[in-house]
C-alpha positions in Angstrom: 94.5 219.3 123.7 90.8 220.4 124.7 89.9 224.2 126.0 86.2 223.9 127.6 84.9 227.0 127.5 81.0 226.2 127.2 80.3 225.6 130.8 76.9 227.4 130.4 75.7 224.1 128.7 77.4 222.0 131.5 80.2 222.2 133.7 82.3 219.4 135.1 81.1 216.7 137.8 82.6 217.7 141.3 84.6 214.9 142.8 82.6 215.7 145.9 79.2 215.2 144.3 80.7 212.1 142.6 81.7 210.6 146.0 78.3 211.9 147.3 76.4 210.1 144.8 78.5 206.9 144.7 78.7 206.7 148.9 74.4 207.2 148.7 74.3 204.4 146.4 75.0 201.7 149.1 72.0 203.0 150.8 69.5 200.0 149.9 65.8 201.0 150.1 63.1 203.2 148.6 62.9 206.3 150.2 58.7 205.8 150.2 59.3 202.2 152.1 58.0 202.1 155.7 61.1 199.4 156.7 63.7 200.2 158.1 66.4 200.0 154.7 63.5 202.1 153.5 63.7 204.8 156.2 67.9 204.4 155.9 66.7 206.3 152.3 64.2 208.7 153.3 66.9 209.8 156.2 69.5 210.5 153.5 66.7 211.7 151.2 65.3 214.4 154.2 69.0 215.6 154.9 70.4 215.9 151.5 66.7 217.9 151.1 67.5 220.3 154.2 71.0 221.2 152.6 69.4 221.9 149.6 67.0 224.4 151.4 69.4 225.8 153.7 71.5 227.0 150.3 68.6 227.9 148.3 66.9 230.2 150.9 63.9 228.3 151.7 62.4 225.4 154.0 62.8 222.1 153.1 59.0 221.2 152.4 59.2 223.7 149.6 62.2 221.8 147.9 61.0 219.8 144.9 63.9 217.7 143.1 63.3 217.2 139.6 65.6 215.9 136.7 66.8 219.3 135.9 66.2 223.0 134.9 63.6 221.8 131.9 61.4 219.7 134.1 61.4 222.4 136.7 60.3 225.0 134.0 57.6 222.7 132.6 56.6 221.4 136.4 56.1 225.6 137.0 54.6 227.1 134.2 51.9 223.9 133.1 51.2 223.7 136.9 50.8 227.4 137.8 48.7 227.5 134.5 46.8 224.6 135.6 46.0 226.2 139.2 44.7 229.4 137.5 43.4 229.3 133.8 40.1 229.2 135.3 40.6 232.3 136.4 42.4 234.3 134.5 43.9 233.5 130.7 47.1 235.4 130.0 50.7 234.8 130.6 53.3 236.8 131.0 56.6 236.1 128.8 59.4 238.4 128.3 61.1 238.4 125.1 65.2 236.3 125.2 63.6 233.6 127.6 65.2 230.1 127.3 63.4 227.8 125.0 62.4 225.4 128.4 59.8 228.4 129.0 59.5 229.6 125.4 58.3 226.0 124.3 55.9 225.5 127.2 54.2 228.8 127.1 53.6 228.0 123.2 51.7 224.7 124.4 50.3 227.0 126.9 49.2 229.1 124.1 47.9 226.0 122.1 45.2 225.3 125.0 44.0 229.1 125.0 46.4 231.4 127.1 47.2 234.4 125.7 50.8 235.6 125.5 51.7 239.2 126.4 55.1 239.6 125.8 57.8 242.0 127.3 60.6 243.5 125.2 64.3 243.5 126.3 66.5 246.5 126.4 69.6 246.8 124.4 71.8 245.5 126.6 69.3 242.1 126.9 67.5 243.3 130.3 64.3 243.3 131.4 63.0 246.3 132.3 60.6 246.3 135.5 58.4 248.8 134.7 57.5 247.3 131.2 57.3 243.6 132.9 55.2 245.6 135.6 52.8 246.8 132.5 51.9 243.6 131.7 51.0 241.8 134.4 47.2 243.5 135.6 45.1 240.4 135.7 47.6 237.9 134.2 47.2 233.7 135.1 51.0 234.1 135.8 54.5 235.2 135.0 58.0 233.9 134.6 61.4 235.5 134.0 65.1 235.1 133.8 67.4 236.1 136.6 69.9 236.2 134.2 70.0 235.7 130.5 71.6 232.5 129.8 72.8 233.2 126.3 74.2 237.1 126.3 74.8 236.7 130.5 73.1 240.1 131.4 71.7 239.8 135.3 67.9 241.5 135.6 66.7 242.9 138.7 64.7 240.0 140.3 64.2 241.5 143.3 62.0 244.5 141.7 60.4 241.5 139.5 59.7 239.7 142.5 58.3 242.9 144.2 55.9 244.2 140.6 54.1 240.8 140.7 53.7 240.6 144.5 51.9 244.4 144.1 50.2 242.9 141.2 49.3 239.7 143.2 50.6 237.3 140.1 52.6 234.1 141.0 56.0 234.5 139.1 58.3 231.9 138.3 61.9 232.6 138.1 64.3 230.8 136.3 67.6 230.6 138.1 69.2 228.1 136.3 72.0 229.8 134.8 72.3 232.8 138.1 72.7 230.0 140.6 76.3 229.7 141.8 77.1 233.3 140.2 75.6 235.8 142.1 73.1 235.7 145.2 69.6 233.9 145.3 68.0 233.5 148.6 64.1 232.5 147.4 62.6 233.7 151.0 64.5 237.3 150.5 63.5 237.2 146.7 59.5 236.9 148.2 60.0 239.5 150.8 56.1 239.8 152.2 54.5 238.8 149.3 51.0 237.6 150.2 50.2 233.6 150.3 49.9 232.5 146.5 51.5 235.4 144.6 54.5 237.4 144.1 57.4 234.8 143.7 56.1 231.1 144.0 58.3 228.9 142.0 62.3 229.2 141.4 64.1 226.9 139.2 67.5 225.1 139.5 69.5 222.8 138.1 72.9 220.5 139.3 74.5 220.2 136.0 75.8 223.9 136.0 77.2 224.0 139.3 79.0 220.0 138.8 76.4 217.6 140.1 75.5 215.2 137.9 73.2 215.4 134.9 69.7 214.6 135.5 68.9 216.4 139.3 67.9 219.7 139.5 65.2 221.7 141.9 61.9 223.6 141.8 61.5 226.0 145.0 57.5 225.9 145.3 56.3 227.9 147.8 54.0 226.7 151.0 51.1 228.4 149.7 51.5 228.0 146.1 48.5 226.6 143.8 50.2 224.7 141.7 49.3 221.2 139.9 51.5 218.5 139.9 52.8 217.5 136.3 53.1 213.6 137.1 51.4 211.5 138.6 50.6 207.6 140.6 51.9 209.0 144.1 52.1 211.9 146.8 55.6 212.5 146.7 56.8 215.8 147.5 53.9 217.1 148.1 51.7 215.6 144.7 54.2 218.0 142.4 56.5 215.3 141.7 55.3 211.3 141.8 57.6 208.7 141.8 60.2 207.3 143.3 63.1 209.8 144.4 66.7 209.5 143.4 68.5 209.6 147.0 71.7 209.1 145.4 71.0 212.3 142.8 69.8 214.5 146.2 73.1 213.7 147.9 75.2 215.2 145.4 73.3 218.3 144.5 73.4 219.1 148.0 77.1 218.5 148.3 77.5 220.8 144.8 75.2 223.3 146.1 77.4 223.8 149.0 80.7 224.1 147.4 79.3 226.4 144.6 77.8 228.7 147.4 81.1 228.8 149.6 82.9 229.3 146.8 80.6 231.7 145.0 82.3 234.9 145.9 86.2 234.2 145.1 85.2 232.7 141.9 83.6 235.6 141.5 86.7 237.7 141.3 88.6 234.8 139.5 86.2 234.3 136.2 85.2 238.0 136.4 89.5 238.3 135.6 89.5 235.8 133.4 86.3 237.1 131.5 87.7 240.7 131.0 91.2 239.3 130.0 89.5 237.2 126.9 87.2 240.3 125.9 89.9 242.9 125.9 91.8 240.3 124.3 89.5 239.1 121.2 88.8 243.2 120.9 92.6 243.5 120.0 92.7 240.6 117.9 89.7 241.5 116.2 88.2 245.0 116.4 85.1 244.7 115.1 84.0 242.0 117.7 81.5 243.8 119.7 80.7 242.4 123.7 76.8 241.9 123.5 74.6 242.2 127.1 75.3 244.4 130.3 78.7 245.4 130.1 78.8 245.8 133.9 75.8 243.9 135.1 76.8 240.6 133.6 77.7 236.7 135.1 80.9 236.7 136.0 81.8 233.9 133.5 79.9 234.7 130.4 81.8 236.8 127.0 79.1 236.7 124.4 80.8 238.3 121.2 79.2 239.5 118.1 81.8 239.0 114.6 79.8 240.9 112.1 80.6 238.9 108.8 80.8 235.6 109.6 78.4 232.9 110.4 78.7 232.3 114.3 78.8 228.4 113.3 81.8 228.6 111.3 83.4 230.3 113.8 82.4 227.7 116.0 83.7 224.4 113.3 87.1 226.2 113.3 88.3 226.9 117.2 86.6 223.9 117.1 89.7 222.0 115.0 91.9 224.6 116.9 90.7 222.7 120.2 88.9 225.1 122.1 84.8 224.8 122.7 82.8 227.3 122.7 78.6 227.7 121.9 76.7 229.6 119.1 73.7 229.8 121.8 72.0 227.4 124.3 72.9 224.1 124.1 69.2 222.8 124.0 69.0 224.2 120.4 72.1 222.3 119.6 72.2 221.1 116.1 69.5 223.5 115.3 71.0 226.7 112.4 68.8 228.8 113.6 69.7 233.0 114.6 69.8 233.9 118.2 66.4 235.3 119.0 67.8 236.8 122.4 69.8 238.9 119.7 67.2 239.5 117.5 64.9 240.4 120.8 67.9 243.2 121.7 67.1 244.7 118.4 69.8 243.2 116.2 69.6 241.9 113.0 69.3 238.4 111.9 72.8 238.5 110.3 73.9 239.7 113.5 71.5 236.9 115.4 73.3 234.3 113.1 77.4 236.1 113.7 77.5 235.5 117.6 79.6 233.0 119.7 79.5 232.4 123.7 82.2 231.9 125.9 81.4 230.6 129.6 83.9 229.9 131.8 83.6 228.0 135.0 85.8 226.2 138.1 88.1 224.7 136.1 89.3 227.4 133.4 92.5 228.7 133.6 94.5 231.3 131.9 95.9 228.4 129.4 91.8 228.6 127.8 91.6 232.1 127.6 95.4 231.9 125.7 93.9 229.2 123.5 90.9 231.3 122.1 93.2 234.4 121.7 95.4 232.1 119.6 93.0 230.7 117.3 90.1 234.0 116.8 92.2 236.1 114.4 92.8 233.3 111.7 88.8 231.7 112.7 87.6 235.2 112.1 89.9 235.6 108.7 88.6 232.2 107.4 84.9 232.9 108.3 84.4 236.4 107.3 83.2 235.2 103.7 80.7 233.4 105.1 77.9 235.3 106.2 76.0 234.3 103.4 75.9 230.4 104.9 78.6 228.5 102.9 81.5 226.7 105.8 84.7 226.9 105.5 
């Protein structure tokens, strides 16, 4: 039998989104068609596009669907950077970002931008007045609303409100908050002026059960911002090419459910995450809880085993059933430490000696009781292996 507990890298389809997306595939046409099997689309397209908005806090217009949290990240930061290198030639990058912005600021960097980085706290944040410090005369800025590997939550209101003062457009990435705590992209932008402040939020349907492959960037109405592909004047020239109606019809039915059911799952994986840290604590007592103790995602237990290599760890639940992560799943397959560890201050044996745990709508007690089964013995077997060999 299987315990899922990496819903960080990707949670289970809804059946709603599934019937969403199947019932939206008998609608014949191309949403950019002016007949009417074309207009049939760009009807379902347009309301599938106002439930988006209505859930993400902004209007409609400002709704661009992408194929997911990357694309939105690249769409951002290469299109805020095209709107502004002429004028300015920094950008702002706080330490512990996921590798979607990490890997596009370095191309950034590649063409000439310069990188002024922001340190994390101990506990993974990002402090405001630091991030505040380096934005005077930046191109722009981007940010995690919460840390997707160690699950510590930042401020992103006072974000939001440091680059309006500074007048920097900011891109937030939302993709793991979303469905956790929150996010309204109108109150996150307050009275920032046109062009600055927050512009650009990103989200993506695979971590709240739509399908893989949609996902959203909020761009704001006034936002300077290039397009990243192009051969059409979709959604306003940010995103060419046909759109996936079918892929719009069941984010917006995931969104829903995830918001309506945002608060009492809440309470429910905020249980179930104490329950497994209190109980991998007893059955190892060296395991240390990395991130916010407090001001963490309801569903993320990111555990440091000093003395063993995080991937044996992860080999053995592995045979005893139960899934777990070493990190983010876009550097799967890569043996490399944690740099939002190392970026905390920690060590590279310490970088390389972590695990996550993220839970999500369908764990139950029985996955929690699986990993407390099976960390005593993993922990036993891998302890001799902090210098690299697997068990």
């Amino acid at each position: 039998m299987r315990f899922y507990l990496d819903h960080a890298a990707t949670t289970p389809l809804r059946p709603e989104a599934r019937d969403a997306w199947l019932a939206a595939t008998d609608v014949v046409g191309n949403a950019s068609s002016t007949h009417g099997a074309g207009q049939d689309a760009r009807r379902l397209l347009e309301e599938s596009r106002e439930r988006i908005a209505t859930v993400l806090g902004s209007d409609p217009i400002e709704v661009v669907l992408t194929s997911g949290g990357t694309e939105s990240i690249n769409t951002a930061l290469h299109g805020l950077w095209a709107a502004r290198a002429a004028e300015a030639d920094a950008v702002v990058l706080p330490d512990g970002e996921h590798h979607a912005s990490m890997d596009t600021v370095s191309v950034l960097a590649a063409e000439g931008a310069l990188v002024r980085r922001v340190p994390l706290t101990e506990s993974g944040r990002i402090e405001v007045e630091a991030f505040a410090d380096a934005l005077d005369g930046a191109a722009l800025a981007t940010a995690l609303v919460a840390n997707n590997e160690v699950g510590t939550i930042n401020d992103a209101a006072a974000l939001a409100g440091t680059a309006a003062v500074a007048r920097i457009p900011l891109h937030l990435d939302a993709v793991s908050a979303f469905g956790h705590i929150p996010l309204s992209f109108h109150e996150l932008r307050a009275d920032a002026a046109p062009g600055v402040g927050l512009v650009a939020m990103s989200v993506a349907g695979h971590k709240i059960g739509a399908p893989v492959g949609v996902g959203a960037l909020v761009v704001a109405r006034t936002a300077k911002l290039t397009g990243l592909l192009h051969g059409g004047a979709q959604q306003r020239g940010l995103r060419a090419g046909t759109q996936d109606v079918a892929g719009a019809a069941a984010f917006a039915a995931a969104l829903e459910l995830a918001e309506a059911e945002r608060d009492a799952e809440g309470e429910r994986l905020s249980a179930l995450r104490d329950r497994l840290i209190d109980g991998i604590r007893s059955a190892v007592p060296s395991a240390t809880l990395l991130g916010d103790p407090i001001d963490r995602l309801p569903n993320n237990v990111h555990m440091l085993f000093p003395g063993a290599v995080g991937e044996s760890l992860l080999f053995l639940l592995d045979v005893a059933g139960v899934a777990a992560s070493t990190g983010s799943a876009c550097q799967a397959g890569v043996a490399e430490p944690s740099h939002v560890v190392m970026a905390m201050g920690r060590s590279e044996q310490d970088a390389r000696s972590v695990l996550r745990f993220t839970l999500g709508r369908t764990s139950t007690d029985a996955d929690v009781d699986a990993v407390l089964a099976a960390i005593a013995d993993a922990f036993a077997r891998a302890s001799g292996s902090a210098s690299g060999s697997r068990p």
